[in-house]
C-alpha positions as CSV (number, residue, x, y, z in Angstrom):
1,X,-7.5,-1.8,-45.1
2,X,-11.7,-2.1,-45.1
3,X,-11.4,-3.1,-41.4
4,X,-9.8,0.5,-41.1
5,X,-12.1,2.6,-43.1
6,X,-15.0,1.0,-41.1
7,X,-13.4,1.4,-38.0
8,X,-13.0,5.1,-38.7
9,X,-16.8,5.3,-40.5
10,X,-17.8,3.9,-37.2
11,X,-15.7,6.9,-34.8
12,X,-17.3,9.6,-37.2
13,X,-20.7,8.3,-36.9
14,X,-20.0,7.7,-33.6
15,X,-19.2,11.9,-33.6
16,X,-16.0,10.7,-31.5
17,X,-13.7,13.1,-33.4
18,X,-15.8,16.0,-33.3
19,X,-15.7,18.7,-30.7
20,X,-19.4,18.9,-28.8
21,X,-19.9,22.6,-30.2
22,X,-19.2,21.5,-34.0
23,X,-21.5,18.7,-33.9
24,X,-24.2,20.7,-33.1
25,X,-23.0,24.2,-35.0
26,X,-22.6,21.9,-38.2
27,X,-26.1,19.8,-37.5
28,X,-28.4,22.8,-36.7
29,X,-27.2,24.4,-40.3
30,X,-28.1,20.5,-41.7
31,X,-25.0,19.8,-43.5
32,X,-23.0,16.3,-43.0
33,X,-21.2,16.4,-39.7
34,X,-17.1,15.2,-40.8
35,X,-13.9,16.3,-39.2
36,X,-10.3,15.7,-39.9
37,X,-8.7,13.1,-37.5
38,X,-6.1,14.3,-35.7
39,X,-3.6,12.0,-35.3
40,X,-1.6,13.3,-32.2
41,X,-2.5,12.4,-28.9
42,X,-4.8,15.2,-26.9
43,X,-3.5,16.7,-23.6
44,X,-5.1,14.1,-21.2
45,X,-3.9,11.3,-23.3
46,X,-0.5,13.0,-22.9
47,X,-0.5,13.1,-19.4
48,X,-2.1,9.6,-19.0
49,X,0.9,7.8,-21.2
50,X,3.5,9.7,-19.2
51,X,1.6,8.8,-16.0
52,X,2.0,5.3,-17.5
53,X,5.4,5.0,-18.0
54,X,6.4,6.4,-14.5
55,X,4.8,3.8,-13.1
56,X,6.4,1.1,-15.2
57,X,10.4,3.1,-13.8
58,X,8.6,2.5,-9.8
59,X,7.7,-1.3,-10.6
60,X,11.2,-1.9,-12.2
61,X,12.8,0.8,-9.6
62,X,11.2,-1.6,-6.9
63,X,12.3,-5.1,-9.2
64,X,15.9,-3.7,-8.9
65,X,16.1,-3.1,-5.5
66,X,14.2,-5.5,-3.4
67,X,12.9,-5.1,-0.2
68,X,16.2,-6.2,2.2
69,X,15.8,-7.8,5.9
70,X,17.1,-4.4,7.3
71,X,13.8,-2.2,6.6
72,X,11.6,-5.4,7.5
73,X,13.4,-5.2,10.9
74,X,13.1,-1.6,10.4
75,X,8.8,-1.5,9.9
76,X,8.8,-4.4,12.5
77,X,10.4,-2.3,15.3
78,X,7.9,0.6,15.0
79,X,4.8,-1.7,15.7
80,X,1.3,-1.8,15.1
81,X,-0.6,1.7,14.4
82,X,-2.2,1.5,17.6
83,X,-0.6,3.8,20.9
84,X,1.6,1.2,22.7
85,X,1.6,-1.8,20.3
86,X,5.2,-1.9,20.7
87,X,4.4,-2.6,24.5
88,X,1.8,-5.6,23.8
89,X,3.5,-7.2,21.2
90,X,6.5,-7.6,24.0
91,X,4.8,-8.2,26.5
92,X,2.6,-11.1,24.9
93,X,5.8,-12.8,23.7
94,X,7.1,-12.6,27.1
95,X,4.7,-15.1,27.6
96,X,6.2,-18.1,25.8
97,X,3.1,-18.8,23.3
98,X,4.1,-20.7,20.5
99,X,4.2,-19.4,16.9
100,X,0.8,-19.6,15.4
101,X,-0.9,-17.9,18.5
102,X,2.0,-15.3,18.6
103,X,1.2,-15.1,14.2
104,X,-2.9,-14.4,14.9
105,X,-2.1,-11.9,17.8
106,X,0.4,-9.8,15.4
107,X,-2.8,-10.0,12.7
108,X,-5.4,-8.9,15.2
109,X,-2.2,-6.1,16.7
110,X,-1.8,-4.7,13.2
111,X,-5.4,-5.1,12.1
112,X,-5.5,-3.3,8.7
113,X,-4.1,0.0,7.3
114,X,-0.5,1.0,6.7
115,X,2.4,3.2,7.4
116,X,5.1,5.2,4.9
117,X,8.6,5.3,6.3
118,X,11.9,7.3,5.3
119,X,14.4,4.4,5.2
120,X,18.2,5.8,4.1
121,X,16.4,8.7,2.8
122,X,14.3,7.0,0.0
123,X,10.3,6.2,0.7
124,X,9.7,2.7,2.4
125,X,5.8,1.5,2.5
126,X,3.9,-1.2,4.2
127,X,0.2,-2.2,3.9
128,X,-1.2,-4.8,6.3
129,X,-4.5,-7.1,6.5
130,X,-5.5,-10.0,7.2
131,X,-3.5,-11.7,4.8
132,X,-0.1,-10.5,6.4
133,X,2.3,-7.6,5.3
134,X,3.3,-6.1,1.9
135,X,6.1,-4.2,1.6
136,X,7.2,-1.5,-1.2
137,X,9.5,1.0,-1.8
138,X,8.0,4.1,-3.0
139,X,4.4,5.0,-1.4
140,X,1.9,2.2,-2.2
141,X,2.3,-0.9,-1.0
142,X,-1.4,-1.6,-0.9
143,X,-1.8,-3.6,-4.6
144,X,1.1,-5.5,-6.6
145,X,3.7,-5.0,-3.8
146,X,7.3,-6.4,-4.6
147,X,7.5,-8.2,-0.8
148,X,4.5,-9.9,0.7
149,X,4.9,-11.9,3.9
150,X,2.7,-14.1,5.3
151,X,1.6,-13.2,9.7
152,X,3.8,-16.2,10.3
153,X,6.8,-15.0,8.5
154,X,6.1,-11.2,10.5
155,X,5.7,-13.7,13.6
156,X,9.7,-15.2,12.6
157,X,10.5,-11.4,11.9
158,X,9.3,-10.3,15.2
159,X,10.6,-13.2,17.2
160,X,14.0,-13.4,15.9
161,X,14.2,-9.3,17.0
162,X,12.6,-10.1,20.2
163,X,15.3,-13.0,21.2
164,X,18.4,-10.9,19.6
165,X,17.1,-7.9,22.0
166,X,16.7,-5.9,18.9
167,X,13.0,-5.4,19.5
168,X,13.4,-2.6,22.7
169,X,16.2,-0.8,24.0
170,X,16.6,-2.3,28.5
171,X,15.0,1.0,29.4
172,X,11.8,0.7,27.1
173,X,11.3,-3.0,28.8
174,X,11.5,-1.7,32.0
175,X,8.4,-0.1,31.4
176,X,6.3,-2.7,29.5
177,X,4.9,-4.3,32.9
178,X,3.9,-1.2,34.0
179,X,2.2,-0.1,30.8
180,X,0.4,-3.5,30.9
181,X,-1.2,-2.9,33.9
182,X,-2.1,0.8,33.0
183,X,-4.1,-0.8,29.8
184,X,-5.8,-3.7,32.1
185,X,-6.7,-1.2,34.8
186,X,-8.4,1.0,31.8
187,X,-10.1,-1.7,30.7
188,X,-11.5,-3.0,33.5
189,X,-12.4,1.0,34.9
190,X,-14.4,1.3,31.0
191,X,-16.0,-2.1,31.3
192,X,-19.6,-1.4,30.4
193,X,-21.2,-3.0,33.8
């Protein structure tokens, strides 16, 4: 019970339950500054627990329903978050590297950032870096996400969707050489000579 009654001797000399214009109304007439505590929560604090506990229904929301193969396949498909990376990332497997130089070139394709997805009408998230890809439902996958894969399980990912023919539709591959040469040719027209 002292360690209470100091505790609260501290907050009051501390002028922590006092409104800024009281403290100074009540010192400027020279009396002794003392407030009754208030022992419901303030507005902000309000708004702070609630904020709290909705996050505690995503992180349990996401625990419940985990992150299935479908909306990796489903993030996979749409590529990095660069025009055409859909194109490259075809292309360079076309080219029979083996895993770990196909897993760098998907980290250096995606680079860092992250996309939001509808996925059967509920939010789908995924935030990428050089650690690999993280995957939430909801809208933040950046920090604690419920699925984190490593570039060389995207690279299985990717593969597996490439060899199934899953990754492009016949007409889209058509296409790929052609948009190949398009990005060489721009490269070598912008090379700084």
């Amino acid at each position: 019970m002292d360690a209470v009654r100091e505790l609260l001797d501290d907050y009051i000399r501390e002028n922590v339950y006092l409104i800024p214009e009281e403290v100074k109304e009540t010192e400027e007439r020279g009396e002794p500054v003392y407030e009754q505590m208030n022992l419901f929560p303030s507005m902000a604090e309000q708004v702070g627990n609630i904020s709290i506990d909705r996050a505690d229904e995503v992180f349990s929301l996401a625990a419940s329903n985990p992150i299935t193969d479908e909306m990796i396949d489903y993030v996979l498909l749409s590529g990095g978050g660069q025009q055409n990376s859909r194109s490259r990332i075809y292309a360079k497997y076309q080219k029979g590297l083996d895993a770990d130089t196909m897993a760098e070139f998907l980290k250096q394709e995606y680079g860092m950032g992250g996309k939001g997805f509808t996925f059967e009408g509920e939010p789908l998230c995924v935030w990428y870096d050089e650690e690999g890809m993280n995957f939430s439902r909801g809208n933040a996958a950046r920090f604690r996400a419920p699925l984190k894969l490593s570039w060389k399980r995207v690279e299985d990912y990717t593969h597996e969707l490439i060899v199934s023919g899953r990754y492009m539709e016949e007409a889209e591959v058509w296409h790929v050489p052609a948009q190949e040469r398009m990005e060489l040719a721009s490269k070598i027209y912008f090379f700084p000579g």
